[in-house]
RODO-2510 file (C-alpha; in nm, 4 decimals, decimal comma):
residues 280
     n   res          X          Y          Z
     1     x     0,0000     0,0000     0,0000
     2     x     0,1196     0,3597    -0,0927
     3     x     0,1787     0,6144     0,1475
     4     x     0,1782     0,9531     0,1202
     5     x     0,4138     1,2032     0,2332
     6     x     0,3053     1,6072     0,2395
     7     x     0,5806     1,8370     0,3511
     8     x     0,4342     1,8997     0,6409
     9     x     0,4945     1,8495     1,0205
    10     x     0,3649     1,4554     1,0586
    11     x     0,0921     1,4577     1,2234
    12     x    -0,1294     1,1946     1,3539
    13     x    -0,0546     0,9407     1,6450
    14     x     0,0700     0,6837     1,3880
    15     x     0,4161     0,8491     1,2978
    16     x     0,4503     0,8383     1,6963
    17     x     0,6295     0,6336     1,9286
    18     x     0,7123     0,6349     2,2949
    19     x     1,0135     0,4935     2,4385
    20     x     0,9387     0,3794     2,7765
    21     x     1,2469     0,2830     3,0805
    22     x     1,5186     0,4755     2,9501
    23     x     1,8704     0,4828     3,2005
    24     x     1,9945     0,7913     3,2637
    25     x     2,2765     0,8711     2,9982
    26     x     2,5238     1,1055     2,8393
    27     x     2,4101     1,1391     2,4789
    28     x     2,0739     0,9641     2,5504
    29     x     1,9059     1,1653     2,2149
    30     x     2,1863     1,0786     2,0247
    31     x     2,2387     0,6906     2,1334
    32     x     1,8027     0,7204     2,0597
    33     x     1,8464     0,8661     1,6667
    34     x     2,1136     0,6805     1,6248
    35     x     1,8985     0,3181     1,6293
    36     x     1,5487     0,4674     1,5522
    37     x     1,6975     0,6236     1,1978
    38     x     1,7576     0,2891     1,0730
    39     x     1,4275     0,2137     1,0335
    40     x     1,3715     0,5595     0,8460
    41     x     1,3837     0,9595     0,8528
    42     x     1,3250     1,1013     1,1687
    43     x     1,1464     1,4427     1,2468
    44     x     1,2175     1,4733     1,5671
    45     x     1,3844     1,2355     1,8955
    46     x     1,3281     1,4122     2,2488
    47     x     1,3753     1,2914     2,6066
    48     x     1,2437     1,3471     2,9326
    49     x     1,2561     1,2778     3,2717
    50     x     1,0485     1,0649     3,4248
    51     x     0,7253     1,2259     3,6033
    52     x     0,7660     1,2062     3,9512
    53     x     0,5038     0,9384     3,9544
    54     x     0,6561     0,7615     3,7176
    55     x     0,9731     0,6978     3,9307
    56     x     1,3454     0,7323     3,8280
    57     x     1,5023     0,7168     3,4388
    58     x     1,3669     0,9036     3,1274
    59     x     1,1161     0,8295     2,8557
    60     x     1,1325     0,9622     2,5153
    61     x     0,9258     1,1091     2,2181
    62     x     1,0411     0,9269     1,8372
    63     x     0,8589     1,0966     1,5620
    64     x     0,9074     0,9747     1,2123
    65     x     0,7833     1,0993     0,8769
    66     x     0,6333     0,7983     0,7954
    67     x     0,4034     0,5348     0,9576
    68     x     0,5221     0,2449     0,8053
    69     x     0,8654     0,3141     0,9593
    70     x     0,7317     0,3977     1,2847
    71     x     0,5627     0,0397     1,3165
    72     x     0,8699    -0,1668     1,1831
    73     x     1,0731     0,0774     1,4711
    74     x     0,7900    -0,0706     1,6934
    75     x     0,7868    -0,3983     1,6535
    76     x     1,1822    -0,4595     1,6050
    77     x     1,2635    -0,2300     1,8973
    78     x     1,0053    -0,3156     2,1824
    79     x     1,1503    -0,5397     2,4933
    80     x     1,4431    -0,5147     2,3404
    81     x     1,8026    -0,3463     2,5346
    82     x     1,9646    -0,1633     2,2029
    83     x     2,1903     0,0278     2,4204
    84     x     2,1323    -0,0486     2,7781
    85     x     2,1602    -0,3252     3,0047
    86     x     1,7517    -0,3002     3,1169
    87     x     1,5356    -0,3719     2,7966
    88     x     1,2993    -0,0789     2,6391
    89     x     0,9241    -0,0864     2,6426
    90     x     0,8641     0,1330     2,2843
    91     x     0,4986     0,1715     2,2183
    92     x     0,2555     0,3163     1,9535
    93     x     0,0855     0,6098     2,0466
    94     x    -0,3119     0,5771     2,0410
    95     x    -0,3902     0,9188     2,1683
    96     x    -0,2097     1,2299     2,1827
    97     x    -0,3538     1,4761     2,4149
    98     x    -0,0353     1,6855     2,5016
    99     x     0,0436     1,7397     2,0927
   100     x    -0,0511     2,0174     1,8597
   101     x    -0,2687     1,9049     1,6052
   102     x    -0,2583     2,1684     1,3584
   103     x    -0,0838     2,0742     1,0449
   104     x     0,2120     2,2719     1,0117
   105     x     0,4474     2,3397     0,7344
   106     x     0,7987     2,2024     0,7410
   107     x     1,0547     2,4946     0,7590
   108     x     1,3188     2,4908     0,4721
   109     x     1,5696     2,2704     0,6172
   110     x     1,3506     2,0137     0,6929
   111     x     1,1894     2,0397     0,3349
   112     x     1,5436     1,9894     0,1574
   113     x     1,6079     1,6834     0,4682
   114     x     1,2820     1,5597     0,3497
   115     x     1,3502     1,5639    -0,0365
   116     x     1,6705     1,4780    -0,0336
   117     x     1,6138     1,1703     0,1611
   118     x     1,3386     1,0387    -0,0652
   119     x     1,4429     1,1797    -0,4189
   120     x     1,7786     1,2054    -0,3483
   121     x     2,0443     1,5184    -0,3605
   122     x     1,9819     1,5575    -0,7376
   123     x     1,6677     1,4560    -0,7487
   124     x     1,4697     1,8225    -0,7304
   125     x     1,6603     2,1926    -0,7558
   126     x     1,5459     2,5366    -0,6300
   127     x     1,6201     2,8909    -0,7556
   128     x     1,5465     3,1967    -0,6448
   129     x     1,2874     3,3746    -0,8994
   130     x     1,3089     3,7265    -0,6908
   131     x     1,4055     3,8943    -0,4018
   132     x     1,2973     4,2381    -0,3015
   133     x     1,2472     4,4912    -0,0355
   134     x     0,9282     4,5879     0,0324
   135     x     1,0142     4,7733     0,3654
   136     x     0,7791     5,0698     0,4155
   137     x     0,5169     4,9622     0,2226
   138     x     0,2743     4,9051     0,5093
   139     x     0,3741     5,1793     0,6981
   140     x     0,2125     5,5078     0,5053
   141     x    -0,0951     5,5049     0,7477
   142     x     0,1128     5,3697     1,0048
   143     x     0,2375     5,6036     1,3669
   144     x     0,4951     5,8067     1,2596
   145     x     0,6493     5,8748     1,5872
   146     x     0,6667     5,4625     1,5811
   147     x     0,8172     5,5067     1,2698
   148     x     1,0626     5,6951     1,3476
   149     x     1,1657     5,5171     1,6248
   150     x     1,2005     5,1521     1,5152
   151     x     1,2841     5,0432     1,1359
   152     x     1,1463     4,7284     1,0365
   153     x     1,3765     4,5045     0,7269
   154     x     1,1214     4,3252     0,4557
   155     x     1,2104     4,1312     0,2085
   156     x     0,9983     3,9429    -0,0111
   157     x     1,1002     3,6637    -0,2261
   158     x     0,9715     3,3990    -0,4746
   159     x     1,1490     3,0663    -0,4948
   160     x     1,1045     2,8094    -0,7999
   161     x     1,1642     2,4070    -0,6884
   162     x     1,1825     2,1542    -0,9895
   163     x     1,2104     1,7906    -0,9771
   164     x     1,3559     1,6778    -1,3138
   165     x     1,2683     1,3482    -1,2885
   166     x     0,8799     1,3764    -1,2353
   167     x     0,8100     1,6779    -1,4763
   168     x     0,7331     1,8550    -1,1823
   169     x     0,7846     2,2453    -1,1031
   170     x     0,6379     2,4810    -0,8543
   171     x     0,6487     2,8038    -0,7220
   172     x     0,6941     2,9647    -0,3449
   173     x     0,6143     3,2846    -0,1883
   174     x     0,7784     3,3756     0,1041
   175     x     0,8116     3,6637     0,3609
   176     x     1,1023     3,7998     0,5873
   177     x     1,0988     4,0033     0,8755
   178     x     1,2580     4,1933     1,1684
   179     x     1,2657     4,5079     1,3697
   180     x     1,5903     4,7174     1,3721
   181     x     1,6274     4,8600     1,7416
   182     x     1,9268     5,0866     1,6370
   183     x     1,8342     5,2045     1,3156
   184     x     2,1385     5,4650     1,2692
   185     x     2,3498     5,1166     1,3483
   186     x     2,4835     5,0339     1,0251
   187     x     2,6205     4,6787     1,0867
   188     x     2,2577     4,6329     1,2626
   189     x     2,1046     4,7322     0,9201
   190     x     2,3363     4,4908     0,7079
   191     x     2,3019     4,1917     0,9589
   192     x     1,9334     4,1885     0,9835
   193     x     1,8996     4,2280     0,6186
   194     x     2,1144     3,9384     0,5431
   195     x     1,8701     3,7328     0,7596
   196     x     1,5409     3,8406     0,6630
   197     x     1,6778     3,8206     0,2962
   198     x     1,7661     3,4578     0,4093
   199     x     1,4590     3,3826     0,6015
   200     x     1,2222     3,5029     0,2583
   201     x     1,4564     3,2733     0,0759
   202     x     1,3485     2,9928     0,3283
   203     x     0,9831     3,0820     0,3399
   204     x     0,9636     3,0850    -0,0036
   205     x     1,1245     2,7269    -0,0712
   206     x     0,8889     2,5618     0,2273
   207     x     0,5925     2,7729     0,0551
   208     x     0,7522     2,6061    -0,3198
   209     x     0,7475     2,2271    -0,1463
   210     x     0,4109     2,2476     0,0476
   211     x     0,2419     2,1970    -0,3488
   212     x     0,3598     1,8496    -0,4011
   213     x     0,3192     1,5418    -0,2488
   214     x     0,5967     1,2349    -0,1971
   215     x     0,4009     0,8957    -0,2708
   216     x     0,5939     0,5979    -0,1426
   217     x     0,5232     0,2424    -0,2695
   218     x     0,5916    -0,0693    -0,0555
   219     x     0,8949    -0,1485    -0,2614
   220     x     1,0523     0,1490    -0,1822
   221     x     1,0162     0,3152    -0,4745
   222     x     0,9021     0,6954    -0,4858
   223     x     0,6339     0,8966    -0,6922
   224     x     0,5391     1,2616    -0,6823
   225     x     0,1924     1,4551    -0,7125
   226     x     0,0949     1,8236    -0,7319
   227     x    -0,0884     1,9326    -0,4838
   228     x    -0,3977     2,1403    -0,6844
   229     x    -0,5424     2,2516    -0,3793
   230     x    -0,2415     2,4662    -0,2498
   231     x    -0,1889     2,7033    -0,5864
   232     x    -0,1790     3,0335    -0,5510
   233     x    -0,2719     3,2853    -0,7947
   234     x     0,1026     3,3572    -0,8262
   235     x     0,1330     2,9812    -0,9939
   236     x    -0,0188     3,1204    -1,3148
   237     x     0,1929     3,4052    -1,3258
   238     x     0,5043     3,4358    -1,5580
   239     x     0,8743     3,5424    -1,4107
   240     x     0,8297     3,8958    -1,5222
   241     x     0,4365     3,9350    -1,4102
   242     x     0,5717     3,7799    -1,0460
   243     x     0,8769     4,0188    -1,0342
   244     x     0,6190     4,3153    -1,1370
   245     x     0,3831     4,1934    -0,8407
   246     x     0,6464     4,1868    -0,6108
   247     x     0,7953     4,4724    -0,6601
   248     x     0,5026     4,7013    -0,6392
   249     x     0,3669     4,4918    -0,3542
   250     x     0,0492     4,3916    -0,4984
   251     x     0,0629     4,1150    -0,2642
   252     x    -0,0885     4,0228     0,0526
   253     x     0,1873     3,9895     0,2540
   254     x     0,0497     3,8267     0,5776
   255     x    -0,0283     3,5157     0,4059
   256     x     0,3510     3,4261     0,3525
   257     x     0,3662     3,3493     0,7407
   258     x     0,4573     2,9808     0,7408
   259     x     0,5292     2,8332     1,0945
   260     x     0,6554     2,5205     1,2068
   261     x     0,5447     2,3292     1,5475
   262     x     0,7867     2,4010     1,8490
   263     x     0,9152     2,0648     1,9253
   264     x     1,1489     2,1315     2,1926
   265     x     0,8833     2,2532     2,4664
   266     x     0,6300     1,9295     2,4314
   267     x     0,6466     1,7355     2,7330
   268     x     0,4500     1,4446     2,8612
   269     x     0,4327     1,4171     3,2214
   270     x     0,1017     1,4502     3,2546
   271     x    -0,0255     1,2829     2,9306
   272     x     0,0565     0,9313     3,0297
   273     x    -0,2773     0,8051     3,0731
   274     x    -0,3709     0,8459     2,7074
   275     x    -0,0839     0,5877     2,5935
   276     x    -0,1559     0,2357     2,5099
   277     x     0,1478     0,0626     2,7198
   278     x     0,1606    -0,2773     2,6103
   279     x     0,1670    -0,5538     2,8873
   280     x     0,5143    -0,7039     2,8152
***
């Protein structure tokens, strides 16, 4: 059976699993991704501490991209010691009460992870289309004393992603960002303009990838599908018509704010109830 892959954070209690009786460690995260990403490309490996009900030792959170690799990690992995002297109790999540469960776009490093691990490093290729500043256009009604004050850097930038192999192209919009406390600074100015250039750039390419779909068969092998349902009206567009756009900010800019689920901060001390813990 196919599966299919959006670029997207995964989502759904099947890419999920928890790893239950963890000793305490140096490099416990790393000794973790370094058996679970046998069994496939990880999103994400976190561990905690025990809650104090829980008693001593950690657990941990092992999120994969696919579900198919998250139930071979299962079943291969559970009662067994992999790294430790005690043996691991890894379980499939059922419920996931403590997770986010909006669907997220991947960020642009996780995009290019994603791609590159399915389609391989020559497999797709980006380009930038267009970059510009569109600094000040929002702020002609704005407060003037706030003006005046605090300079804001924005950049906005179109990014083209084609995969050769599948006869498959698409298009990204993307915007960038950021106050300037000390606006007579002139290294300020420069640095954050290099990074809001950079995160357009990056906006852009996740914006580019979030119109296709990865479709993996059972044998491994890997197809690819436009997503319809994401174009924008920029798709239709040529170079020179998007460039125009840009430049004159005929855009909406707001709807080039991509974000990407905060990982790091999910805990599950008090979530343990709505696991399935198997009895061995």
């Amino acid at each position: 059976m196919a599966e299919v892959l959006p670029f997207r954070v995964p989502a759904g209690s099947a890419h999920t699993l928890l790893v239950w009786g963890l000793e305490p460690a140096p490099g416990l995260e790393h000794s973790l991704f370094s058996v679970f990403s046998k069994f496939g490309l990880l999103y994400a490996v976190r561990a905690h501490r025990n809650a104090a009900m829980a008693g001593p030792g950690y657990y941990a959170i092992i999120k994969f991209y696919s579900d198919r690799d998250a139930s071979r990690a299962q079943r291969a992995c559970n009662g067994q010691r992999l790294f430790q002297k005690s043996p691991l109790k890894v379980c499939a999540c059922t419920k996931q009460k403590g997770l986010q469960q909006q669907v997220l776009a991947l960020n642009s490093n996780k995009c290019q992870e994603l791609a590159n691990h399915y389609l391989g490093f020559n497999g797709w290729s980006s380009r930038v289309i267009t970059l510009r500043n569109v600094s000040g256009f929002d702020d002609e009604n704005g407060d003037l004393g706030k003006t005046l004050q605090k300079r804001s850097v924005k950049y906005l930038g179109a990014v083209e992603v084609t995969l050769p192999n599948h006869g498959v192209r698409t298009r990204g919009v993307g915007l960038g960002e950021a106050d300037i406390e000390n606006s007579e600074d002139p290294l300020e100015f420069v640095t954050a303009t290099r990074r809001v250039q950079k995160l357009a750039v990056g906006k852009a390419l996740s914006s580019a990838f979030q119109k296709i779909f990865l479709i993996v068969l059972e044998n491994g092998k890997v197809a690819v599908e436009y997503n319809h349902t994401q174009e924008e009206p920029t798709d239709s567009l040529t170079e020179e018509e998007l460039k125009g756009l840009v430049q004159v900010n005929e855009l909406p800019l707001e709807q080039f704010d991509l974000e990407e689920e905060v990982f790091s901060d999910l805990s599950f001390d008090d979530e343990f109830p709505s696991w399935e813990m198997p009895s061995n």
